[in-house]
N, CA, C and O atoms as CSV, one atom per row, in Angstrom:
chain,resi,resn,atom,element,x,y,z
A,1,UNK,N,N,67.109,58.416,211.049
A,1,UNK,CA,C,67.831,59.585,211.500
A,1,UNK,C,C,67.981,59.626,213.015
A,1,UNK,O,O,68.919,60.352,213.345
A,2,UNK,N,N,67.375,59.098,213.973
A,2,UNK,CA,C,67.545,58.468,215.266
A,2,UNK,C,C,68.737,58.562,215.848
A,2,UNK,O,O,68.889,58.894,217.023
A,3,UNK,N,N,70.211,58.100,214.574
A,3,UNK,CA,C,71.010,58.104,215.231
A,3,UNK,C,C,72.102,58.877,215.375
A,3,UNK,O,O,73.201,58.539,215.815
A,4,UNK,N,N,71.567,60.482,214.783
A,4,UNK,CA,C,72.146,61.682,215.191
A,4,UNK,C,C,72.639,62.428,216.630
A,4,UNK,O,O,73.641,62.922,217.146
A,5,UNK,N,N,70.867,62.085,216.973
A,5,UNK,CA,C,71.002,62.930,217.953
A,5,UNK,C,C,71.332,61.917,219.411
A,5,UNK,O,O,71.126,62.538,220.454
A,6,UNK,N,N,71.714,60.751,219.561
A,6,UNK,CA,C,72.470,59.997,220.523
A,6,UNK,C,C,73.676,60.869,220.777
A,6,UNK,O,O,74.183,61.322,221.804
A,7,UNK,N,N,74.035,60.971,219.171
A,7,UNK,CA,C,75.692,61.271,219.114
A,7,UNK,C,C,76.020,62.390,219.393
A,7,UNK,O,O,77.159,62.562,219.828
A,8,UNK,N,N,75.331,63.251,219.270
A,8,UNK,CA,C,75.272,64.801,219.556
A,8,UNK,C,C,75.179,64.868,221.064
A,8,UNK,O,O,76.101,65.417,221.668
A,9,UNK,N,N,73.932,64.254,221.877
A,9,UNK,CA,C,74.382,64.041,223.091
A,9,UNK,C,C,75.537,63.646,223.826
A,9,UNK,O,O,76.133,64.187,224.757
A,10,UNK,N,N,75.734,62.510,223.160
A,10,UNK,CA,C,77.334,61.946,224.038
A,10,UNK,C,C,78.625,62.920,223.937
A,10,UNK,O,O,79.712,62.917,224.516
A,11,UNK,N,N,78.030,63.768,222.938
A,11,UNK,CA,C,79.196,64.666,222.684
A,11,UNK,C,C,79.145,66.168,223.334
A,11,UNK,O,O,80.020,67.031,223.410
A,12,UNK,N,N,77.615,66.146,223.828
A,12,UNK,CA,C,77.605,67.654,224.773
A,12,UNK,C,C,78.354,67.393,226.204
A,12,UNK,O,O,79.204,68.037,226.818
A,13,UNK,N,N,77.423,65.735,226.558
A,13,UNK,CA,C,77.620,64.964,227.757
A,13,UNK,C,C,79.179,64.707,228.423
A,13,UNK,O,O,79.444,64.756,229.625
A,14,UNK,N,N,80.135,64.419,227.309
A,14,UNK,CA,C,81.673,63.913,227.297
A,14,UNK,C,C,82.081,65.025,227.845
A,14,UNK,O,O,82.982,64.792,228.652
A,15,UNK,N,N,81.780,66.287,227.752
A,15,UNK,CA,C,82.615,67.493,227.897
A,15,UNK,C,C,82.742,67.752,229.636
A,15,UNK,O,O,81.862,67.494,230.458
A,16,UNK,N,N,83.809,68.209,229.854
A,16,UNK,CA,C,84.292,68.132,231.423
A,16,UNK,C,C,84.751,69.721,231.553
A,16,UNK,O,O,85.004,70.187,230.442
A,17,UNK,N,N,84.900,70.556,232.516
A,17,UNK,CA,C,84.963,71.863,232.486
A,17,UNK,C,C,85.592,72.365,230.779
A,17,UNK,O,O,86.752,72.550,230.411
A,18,UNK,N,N,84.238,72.476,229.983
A,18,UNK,CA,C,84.272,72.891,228.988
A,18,UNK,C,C,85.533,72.895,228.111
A,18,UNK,O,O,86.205,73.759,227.548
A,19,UNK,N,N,85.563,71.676,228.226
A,19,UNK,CA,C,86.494,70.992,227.527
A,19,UNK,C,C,86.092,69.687,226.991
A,19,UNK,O,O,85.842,68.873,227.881
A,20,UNK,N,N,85.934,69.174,225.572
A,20,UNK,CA,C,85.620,67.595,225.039
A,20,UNK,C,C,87.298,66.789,225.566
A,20,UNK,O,O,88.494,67.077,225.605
A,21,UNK,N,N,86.548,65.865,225.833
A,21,UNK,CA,C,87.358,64.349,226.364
A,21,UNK,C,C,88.568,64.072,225.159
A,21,UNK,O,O,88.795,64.545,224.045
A,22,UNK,N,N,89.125,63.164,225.924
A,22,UNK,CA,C,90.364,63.468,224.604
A,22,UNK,C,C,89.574,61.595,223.291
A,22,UNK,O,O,90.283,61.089,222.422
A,23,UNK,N,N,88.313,61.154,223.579
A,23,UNK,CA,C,87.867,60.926,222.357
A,23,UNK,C,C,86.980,62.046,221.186
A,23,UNK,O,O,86.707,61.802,220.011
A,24,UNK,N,N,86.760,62.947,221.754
A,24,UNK,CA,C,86.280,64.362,220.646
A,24,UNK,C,C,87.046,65.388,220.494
A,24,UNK,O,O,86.594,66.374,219.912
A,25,UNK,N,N,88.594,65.377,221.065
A,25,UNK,CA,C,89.130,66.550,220.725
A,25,UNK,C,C,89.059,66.790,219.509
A,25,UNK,O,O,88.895,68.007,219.430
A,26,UNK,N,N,89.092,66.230,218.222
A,26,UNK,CA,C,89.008,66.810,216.763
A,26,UNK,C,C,87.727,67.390,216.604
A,26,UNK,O,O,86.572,67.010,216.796
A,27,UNK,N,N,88.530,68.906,216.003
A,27,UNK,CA,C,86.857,69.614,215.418
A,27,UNK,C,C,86.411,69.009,214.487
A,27,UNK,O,O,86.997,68.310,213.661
A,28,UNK,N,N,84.977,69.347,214.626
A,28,UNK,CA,C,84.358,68.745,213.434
A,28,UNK,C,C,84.566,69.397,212.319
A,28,UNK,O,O,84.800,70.604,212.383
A,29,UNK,N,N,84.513,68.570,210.772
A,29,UNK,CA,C,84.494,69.556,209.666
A,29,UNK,C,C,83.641,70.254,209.280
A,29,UNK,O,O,82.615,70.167,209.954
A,30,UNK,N,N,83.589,71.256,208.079
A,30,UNK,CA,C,82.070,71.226,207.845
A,30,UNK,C,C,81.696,70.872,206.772
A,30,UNK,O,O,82.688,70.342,206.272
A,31,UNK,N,N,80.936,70.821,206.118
A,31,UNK,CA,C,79.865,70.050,205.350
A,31,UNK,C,C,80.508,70.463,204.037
A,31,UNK,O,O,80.568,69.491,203.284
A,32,UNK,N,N,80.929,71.395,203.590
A,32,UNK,CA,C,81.935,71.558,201.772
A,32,UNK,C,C,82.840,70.850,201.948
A,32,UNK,O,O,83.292,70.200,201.006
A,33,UNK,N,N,83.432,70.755,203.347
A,33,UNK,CA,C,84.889,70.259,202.880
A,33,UNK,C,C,84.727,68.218,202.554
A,33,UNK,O,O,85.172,67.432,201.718
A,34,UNK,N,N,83.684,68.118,203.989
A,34,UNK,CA,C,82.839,67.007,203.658
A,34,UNK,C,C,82.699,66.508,202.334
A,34,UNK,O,O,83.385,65.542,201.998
A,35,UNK,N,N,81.734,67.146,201.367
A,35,UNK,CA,C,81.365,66.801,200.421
A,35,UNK,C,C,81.732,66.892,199.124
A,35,UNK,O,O,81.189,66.429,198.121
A,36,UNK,N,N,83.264,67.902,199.324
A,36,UNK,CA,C,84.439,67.447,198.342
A,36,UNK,C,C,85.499,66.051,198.205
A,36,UNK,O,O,86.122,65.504,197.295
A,37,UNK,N,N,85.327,65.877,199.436
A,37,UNK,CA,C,85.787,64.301,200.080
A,37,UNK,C,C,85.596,63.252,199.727
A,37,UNK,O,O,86.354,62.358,199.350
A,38,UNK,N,N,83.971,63.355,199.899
A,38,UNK,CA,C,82.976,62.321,200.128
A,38,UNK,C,C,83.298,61.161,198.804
A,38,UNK,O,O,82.802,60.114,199.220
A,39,UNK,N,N,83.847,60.918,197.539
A,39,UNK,CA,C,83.680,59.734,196.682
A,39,UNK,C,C,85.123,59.486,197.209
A,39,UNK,O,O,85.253,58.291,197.475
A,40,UNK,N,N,85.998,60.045,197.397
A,40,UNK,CA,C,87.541,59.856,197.986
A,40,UNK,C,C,87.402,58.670,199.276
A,40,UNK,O,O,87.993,57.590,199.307
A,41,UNK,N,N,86.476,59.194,200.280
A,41,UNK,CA,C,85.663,58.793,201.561
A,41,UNK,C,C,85.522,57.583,200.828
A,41,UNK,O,O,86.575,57.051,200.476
A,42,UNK,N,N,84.608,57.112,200.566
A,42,UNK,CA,C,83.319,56.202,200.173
A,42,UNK,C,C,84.847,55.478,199.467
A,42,UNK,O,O,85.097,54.329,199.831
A,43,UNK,N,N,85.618,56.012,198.694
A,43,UNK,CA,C,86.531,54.370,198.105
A,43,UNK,C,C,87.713,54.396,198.955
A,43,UNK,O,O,88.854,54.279,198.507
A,44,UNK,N,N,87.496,54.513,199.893
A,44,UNK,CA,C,88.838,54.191,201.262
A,44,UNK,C,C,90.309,55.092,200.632
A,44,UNK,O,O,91.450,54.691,200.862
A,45,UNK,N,N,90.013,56.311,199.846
A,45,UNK,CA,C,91.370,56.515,199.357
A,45,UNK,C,C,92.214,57.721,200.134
A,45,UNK,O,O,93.187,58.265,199.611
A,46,UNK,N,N,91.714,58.062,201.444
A,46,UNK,CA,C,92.254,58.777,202.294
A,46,UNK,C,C,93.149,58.669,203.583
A,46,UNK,O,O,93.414,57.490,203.815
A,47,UNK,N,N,93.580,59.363,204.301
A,47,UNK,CA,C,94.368,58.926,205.088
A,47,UNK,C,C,93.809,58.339,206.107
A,47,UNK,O,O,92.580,58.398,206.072
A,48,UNK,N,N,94.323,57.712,207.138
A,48,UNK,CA,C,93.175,56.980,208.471
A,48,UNK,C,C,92.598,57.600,209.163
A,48,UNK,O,O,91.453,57.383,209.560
A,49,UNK,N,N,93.704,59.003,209.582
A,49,UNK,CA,C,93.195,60.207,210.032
A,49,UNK,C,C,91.870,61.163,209.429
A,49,UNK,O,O,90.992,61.716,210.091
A,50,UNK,N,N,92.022,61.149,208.239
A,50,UNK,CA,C,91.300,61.735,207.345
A,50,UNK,C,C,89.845,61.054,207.431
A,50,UNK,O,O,88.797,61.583,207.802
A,51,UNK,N,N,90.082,59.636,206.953
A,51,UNK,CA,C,89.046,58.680,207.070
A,51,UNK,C,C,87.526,58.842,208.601
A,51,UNK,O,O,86.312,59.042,208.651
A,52,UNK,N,N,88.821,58.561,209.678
A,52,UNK,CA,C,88.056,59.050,210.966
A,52,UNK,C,C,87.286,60.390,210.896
A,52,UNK,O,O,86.075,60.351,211.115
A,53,UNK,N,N,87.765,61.350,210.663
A,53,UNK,CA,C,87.288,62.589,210.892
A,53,UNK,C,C,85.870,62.839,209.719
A,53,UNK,O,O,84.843,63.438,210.038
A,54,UNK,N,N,86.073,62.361,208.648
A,54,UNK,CA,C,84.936,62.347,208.202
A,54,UNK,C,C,84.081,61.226,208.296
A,54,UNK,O,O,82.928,61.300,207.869
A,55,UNK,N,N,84.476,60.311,208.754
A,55,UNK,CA,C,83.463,59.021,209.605
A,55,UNK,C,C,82.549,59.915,210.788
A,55,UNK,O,O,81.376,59.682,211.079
A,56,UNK,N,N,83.036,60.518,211.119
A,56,UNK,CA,C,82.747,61.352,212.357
A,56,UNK,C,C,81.620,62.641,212.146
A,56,UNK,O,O,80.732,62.989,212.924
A,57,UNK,N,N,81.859,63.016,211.276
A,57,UNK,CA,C,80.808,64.268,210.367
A,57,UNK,C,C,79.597,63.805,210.023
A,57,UNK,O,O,78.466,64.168,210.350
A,58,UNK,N,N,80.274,62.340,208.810
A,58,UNK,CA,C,78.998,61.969,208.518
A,58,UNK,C,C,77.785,61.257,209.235
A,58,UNK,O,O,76.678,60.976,208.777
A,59,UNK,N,N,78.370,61.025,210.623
A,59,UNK,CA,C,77.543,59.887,211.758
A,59,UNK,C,C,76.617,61.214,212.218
A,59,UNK,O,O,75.416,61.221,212.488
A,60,UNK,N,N,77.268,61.980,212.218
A,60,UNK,CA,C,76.775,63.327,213.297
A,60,UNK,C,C,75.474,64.308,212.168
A,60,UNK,O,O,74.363,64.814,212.323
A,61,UNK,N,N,76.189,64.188,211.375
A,61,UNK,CA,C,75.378,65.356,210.083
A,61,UNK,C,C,74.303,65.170,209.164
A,61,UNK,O,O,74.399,64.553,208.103
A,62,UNK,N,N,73.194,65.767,209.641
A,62,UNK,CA,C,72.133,65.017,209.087
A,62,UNK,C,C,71.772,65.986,207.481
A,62,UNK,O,O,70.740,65.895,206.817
A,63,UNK,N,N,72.603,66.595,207.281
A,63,UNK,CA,C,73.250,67.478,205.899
A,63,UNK,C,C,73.964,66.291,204.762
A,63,UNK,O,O,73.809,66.047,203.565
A,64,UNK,N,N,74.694,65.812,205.717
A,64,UNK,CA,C,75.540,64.457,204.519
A,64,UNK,C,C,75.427,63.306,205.001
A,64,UNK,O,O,76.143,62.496,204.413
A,65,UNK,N,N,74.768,62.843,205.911
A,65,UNK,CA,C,74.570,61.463,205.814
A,65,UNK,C,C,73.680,61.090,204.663
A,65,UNK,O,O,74.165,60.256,203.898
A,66,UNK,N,N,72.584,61.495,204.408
A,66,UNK,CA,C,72.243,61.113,203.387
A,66,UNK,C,C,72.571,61.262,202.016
A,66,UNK,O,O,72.228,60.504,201.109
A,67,UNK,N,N,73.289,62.335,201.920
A,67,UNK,CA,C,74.637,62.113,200.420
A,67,UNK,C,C,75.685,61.374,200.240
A,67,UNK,O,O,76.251,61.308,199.149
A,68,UNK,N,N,76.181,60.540,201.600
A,68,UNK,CA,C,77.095,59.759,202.236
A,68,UNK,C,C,76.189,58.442,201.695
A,68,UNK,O,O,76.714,57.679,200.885
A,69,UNK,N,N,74.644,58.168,202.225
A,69,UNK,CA,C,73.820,56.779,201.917
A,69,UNK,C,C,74.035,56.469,200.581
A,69,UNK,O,O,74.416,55.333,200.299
A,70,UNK,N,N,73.781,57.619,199.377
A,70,UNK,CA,C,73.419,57.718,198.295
A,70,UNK,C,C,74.768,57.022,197.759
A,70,UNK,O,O,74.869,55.897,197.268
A,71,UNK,N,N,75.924,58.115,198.010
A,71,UNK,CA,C,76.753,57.893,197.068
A,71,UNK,C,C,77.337,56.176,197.592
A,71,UNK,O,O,77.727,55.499,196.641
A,72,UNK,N,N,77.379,55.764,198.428
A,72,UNK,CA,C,77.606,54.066,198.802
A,72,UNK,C,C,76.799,53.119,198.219
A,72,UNK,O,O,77.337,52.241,197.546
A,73,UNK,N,N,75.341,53.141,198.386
A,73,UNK,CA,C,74.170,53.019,197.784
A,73,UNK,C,C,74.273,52.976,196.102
A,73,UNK,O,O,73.692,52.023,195.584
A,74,UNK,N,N,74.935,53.886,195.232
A,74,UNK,CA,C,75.253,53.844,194.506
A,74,UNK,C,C,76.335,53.325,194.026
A,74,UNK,O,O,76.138,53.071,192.837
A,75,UNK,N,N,77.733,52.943,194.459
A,75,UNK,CA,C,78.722,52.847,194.479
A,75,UNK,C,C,78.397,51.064,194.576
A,75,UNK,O,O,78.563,50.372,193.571
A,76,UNK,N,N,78.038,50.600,195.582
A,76,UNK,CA,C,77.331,49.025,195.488
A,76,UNK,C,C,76.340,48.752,194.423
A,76,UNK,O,O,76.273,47.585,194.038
A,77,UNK,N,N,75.537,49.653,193.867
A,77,UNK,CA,C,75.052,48.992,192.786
A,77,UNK,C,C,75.472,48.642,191.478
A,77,UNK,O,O,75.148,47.697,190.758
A,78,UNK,N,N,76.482,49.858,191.262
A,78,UNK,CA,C,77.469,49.674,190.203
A,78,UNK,C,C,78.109,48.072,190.333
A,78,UNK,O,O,78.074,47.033,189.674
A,79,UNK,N,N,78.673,48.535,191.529
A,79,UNK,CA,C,80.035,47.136,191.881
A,79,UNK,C,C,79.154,45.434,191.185
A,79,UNK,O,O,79.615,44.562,190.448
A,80,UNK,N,N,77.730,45.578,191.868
A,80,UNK,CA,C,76.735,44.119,191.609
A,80,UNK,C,C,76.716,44.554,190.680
A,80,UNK,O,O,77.916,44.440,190.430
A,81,UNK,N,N,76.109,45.259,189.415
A,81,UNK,CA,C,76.521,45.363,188.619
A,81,UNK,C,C,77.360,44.330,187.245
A,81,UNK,O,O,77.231,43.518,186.329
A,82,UNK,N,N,78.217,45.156,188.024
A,82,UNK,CA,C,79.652,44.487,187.274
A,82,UNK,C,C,80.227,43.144,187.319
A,82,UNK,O,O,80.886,42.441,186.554
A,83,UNK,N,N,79.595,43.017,188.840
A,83,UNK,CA,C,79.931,41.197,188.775
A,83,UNK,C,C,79.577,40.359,187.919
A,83,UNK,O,O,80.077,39.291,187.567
A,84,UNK,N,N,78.434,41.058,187.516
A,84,UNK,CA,C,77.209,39.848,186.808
A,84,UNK,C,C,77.247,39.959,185.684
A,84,UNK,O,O,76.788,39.035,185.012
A,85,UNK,N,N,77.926,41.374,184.878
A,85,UNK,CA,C,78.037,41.184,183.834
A,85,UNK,C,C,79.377,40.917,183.122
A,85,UNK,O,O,80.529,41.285,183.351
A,86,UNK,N,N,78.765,40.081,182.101
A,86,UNK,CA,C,80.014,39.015,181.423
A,86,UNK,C,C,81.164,39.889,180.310
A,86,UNK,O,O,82.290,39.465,180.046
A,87,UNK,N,N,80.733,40.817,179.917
A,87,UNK,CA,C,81.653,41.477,178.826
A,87,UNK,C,C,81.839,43.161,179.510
A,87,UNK,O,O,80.931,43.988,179.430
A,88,UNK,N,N,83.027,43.412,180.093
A,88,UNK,CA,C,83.246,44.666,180.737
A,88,UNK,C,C,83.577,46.104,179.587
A,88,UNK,O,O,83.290,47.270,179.859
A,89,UNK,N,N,84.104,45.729,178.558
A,89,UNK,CA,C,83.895,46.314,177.606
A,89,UNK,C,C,82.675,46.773,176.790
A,89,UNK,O,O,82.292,47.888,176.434
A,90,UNK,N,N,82.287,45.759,176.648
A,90,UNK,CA,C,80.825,46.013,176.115
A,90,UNK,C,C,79.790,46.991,177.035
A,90,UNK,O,O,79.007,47.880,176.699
A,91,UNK,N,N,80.209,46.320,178.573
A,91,UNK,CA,C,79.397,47.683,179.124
A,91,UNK,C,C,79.779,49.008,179.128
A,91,UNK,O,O,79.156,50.064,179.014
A,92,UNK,N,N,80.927,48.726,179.283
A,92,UNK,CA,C,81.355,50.177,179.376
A,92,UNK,C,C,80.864,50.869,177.777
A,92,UNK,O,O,80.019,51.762,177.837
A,93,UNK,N,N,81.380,50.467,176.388
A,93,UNK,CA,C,80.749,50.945,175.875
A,93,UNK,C,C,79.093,51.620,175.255
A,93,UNK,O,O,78.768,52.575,174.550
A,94,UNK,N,N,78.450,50.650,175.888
A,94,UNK,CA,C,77.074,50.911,176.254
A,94,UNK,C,C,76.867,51.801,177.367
A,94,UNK,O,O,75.673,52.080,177.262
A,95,UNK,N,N,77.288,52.372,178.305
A,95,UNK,CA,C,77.105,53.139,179.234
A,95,UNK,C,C,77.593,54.699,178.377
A,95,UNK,O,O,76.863,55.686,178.288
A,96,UNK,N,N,78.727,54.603,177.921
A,96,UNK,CA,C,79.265,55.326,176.997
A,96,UNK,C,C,78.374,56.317,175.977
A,96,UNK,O,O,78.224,57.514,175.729
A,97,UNK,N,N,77.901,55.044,175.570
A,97,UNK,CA,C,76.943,55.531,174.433
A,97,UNK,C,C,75.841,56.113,174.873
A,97,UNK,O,O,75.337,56.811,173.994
A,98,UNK,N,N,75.083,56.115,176.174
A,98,UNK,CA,C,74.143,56.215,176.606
A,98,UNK,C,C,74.046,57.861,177.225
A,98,UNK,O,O,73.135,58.670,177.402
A,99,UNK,N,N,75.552,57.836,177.437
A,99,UNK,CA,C,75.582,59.270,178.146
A,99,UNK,C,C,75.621,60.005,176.653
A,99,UNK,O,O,75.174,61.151,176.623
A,100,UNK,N,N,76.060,59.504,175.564
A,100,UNK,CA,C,76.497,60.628,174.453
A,100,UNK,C,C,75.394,61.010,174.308
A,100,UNK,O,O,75.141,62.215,174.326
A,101,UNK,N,N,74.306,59.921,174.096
A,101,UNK,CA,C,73.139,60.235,173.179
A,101,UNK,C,C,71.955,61.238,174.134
A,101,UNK,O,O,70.932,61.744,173.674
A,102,UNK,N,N,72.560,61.355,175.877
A,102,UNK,CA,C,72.262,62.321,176.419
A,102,UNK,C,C,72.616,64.007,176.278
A,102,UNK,O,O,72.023,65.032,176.613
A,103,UNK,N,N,74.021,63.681,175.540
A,103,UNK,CA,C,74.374,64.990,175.974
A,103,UNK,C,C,75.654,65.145,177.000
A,103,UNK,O,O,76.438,66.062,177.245
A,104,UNK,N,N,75.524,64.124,177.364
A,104,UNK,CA,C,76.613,64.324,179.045
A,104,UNK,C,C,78.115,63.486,178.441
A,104,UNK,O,O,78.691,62.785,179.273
A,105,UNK,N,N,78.568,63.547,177.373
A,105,UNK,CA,C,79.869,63.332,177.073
A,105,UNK,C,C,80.123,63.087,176.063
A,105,UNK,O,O,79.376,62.508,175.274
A,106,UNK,N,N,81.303,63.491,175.830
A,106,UNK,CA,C,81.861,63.983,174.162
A,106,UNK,C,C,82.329,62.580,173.428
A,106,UNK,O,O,83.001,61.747,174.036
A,107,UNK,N,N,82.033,62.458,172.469
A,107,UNK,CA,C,82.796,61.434,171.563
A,107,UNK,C,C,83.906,60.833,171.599
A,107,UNK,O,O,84.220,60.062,170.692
């Protein structure tokens, strides 16, 4: 977590008669809008603009960086995963089945 508060500095520091530099003029978001984003985020399916600005939240926010770790973290284990296994159907139906017999999805 170390590398919050660098960034938070450079960003009190940047400011010139109370005004941020024209690399921080974008406000920051906050953390819902963040974390409605965030699997959109994590599979590159946003705009560049979009992309930046929550690149920018999550470097700074020690609220979603670590829901930011998780869901990537997760998102790569799936992916290895999948490489390795030989029948994509078959998993999927086994994953399938696994949630039914939880409870967590319908037939």
């Amino acid at each position: 977590m170390k590398r919050f508060v660098p960034r938070w500095l450079a960003r009190v520091f940047s400011m010139k008669d109370g005004m941020w530099d024209d690399a921080m003029a974008a406000p920051m978001l906050d953390c819902e809008s963040v974390m409605r984003q965030l699997w959109d985020y994590v599979d590159a399916e946003l705009t560049p603009e979009r992309m930046k600005d929550i690149r920018m939240h999550v470097e700074m926010c020690k609220r979603c960086y670590p829901q930011y770790e998780f869901e990537r973290a997760f998102l790569d284990a799936v992916s290895a995963r999948r490489r390795t296994h030989s029948d994509p159907e078959r998993l999927r139906a086994s994953v399938l089945a696994a949630l039914q017999s939880k409870g967590l999805s319908e037939a």
